[in-house]
C-alpha positions as CSV (number, residue, x, y, z in Angstrom):
1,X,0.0,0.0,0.0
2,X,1.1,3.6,-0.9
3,X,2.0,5.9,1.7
4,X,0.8,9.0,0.4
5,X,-2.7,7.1,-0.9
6,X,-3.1,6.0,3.2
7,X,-2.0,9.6,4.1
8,X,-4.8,11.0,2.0
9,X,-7.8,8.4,3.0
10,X,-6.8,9.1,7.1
11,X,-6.5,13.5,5.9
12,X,-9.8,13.4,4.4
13,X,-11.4,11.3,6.9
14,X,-10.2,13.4,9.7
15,X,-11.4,17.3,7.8
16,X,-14.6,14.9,7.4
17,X,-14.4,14.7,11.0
18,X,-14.1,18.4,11.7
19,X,-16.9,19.4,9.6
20,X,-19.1,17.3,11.7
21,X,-17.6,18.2,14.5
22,X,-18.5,21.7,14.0
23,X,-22.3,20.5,13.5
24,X,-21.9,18.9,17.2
25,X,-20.0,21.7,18.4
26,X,-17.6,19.6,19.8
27,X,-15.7,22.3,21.5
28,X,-18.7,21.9,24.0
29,X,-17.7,18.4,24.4
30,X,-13.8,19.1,25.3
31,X,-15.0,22.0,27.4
32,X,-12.5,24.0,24.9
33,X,-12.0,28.2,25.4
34,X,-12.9,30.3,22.7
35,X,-15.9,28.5,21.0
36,X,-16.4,28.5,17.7
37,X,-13.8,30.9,17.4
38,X,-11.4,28.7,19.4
39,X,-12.2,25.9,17.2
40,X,-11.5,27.4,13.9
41,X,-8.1,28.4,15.6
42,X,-7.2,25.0,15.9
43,X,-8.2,23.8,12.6
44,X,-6.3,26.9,10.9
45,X,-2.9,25.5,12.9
46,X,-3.7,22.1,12.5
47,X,-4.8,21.4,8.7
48,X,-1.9,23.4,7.0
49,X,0.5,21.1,9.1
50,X,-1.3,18.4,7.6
51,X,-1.3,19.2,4.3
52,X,2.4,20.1,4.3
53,X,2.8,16.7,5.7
54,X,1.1,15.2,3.0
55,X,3.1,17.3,0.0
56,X,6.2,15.8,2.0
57,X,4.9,12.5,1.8
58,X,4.7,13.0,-2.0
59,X,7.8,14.5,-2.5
60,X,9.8,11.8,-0.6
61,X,11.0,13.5,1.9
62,X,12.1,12.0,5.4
63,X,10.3,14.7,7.5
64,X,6.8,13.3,5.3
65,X,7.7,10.2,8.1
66,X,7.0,12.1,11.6
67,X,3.8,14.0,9.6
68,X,2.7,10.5,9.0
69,X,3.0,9.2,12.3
70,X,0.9,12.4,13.9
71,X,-1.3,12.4,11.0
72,X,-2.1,8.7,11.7
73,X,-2.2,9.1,15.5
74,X,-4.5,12.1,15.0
75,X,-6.6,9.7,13.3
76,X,-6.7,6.8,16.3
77,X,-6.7,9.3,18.7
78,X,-10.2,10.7,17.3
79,X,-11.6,7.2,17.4
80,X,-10.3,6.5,20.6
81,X,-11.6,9.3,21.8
82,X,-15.4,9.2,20.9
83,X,-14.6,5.7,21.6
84,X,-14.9,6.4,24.9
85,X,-17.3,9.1,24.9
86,X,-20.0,7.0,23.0
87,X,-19.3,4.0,26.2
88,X,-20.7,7.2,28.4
89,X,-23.5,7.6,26.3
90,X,-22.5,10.5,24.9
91,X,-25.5,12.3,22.5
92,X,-23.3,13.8,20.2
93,X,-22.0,12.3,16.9
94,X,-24.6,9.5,17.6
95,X,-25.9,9.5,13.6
96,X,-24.9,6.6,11.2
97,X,-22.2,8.8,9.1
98,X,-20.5,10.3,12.0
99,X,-20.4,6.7,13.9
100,X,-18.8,5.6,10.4
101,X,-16.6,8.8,9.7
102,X,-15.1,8.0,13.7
103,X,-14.7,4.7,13.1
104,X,-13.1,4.8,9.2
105,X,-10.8,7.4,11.1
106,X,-9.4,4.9,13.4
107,X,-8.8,2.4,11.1
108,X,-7.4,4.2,8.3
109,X,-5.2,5.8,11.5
110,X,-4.1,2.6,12.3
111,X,-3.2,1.3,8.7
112,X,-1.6,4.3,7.9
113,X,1.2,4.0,11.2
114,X,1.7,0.7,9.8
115,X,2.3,1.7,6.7
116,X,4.5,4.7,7.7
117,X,6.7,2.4,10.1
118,X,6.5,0.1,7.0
119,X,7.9,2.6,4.7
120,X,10.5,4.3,7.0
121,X,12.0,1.2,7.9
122,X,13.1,0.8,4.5
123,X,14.0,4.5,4.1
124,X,16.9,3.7,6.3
């Protein structure tokens, strides 16, 4: 499996994520300062990381490795996360996609350390 194909499937899932969490106001959740306003900070410094991460990936370069790694842990920490929250009964993010979008996060997450550790290894 490609690196940069895994990359992308765990990227999109997560901004998938995010636009759903905005729906569920998940800052609530997290009991996060700021708000909306706080939340959109995050995703400003967060998803230009990733996407630099990702062109690294594509170009070959080592430092696409460690974006990899927090891309994909960003990905099975989300499912871990609601995880737990949906074990407390949580009422947010209780529809079919988002259950699916959480769960396809953690999975791809966890496919794409593999692949990463995978592809490193041999990088060295």
């Amino acid at each position: 499996m490609r690196l940069d194909n895994v990359y992308l499937m765990t990227l999109s899932l997560l901004i998938f994520h995010q636009i759903d969490a905005a729906y569920w106001q998940e800052w609530q959740m997290f009991h996060l300062p700021g708000g909306t306003q706080g939340y959109l900070v995050f995703n400003i410094a967060v998803l230009p990381f990733l996407l630099i991460g990702y062109a690294n990936v594509i170009k070959g370069h080592k430092s696409g490795f460690l974006c990899s790694y927090i891309c994909a842990g960003l990905g099975v920490l989300t499912g871990l996360i609601h995880a737990t929250f949906a074990l407390f009964e949580s009422q947010r993010f209780n529809l079919p996609l988002s259950m699916l979008i959480i769960m396809l996060c953690l999975v791809s997450g966890m496919i794409q350390l593999a692949v990463t550790w995978r592809h490193a290894g041999s990088k060295t």
